[in-house]
N, C-alpha and C positions, 0 to 999 in steps of 0.2 A: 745803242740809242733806244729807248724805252718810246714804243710808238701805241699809244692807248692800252698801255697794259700787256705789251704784246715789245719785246725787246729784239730789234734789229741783231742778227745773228746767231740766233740761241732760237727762237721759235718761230721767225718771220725772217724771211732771205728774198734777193732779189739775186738774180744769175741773168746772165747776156741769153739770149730767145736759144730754147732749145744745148744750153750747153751741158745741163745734166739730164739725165735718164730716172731717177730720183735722189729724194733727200732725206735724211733721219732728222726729227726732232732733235737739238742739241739737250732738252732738258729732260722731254720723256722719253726720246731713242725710238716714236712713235715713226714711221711713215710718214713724210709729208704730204698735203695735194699740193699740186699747183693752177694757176693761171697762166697761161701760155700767152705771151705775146703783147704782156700790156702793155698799153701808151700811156705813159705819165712820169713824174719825178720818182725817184727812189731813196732821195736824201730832202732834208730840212729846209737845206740852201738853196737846193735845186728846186724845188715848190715855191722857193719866197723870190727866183731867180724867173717863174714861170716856166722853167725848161723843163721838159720831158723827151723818152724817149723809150724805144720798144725794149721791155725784156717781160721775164717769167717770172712771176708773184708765188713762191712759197708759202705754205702757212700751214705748222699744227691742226691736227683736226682735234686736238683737244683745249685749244685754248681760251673757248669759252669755260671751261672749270675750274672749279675754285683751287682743286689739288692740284691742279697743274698751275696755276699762277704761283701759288706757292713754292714746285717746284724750280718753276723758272726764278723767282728772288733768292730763292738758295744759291741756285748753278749760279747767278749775278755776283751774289754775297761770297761764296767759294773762287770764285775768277777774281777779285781782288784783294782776296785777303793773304797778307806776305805768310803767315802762320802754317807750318804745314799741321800741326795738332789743331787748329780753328778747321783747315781744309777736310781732316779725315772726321772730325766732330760733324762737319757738314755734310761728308758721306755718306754717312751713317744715317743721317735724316734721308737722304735723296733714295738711299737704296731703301729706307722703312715705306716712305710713301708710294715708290715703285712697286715694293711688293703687295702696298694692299688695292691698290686701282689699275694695276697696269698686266694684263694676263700671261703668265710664264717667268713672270719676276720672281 
């Protein structure tokens, strides 16, 4: 689910409080931070349902940049497409962008 630019399970995750120790960016492989402990919905339905409840807010430390939104509409565009030559053609883009903004790539 694409949540302001920012795609529920690829750059934004939500976990039960305290169940992981950390988390990797699914697009840039960066580090996640997190939020320990929030109170609030984690889904669309659940906000329109008013229900909330405690977990740990995930989030990219790069996703405010432009090369990383990019990367994350690749990794989108690559996870649905049936094609494995579309898949490894999108590789190819993911691993060029990694190597020039991401350090050790």
């Amino acid at each position: 689910m694409n949540i302001g630019g920012k795609w529920e399970g690829i750059n934004i995750l939500h976990t039960d409080p305290g169940a992981e120790e950390s988390l990797s960016c699914k697009a840039c492989g960066m580090e996640m931070e997190v939020h320990r402990s929030v109170i609030g919905p984690t889904q669309r339905f659940e906000a329109m349902a008013e229900k909330e409840h405690e977990h740990d807010l995930w989030f990219c430390v790069n996703n405010r940049l432009d090369w990383h939104a990019l990367l994350v509409n690749l990794t989108v565009e690559q996870s649905v497409t049936s094609s494995p030559s579309l898949k490894a053609f999108i590789q190819q883009d993911i691993n060029a962008i990694k190597a020039e903004h991401i350090a050790g790539e």
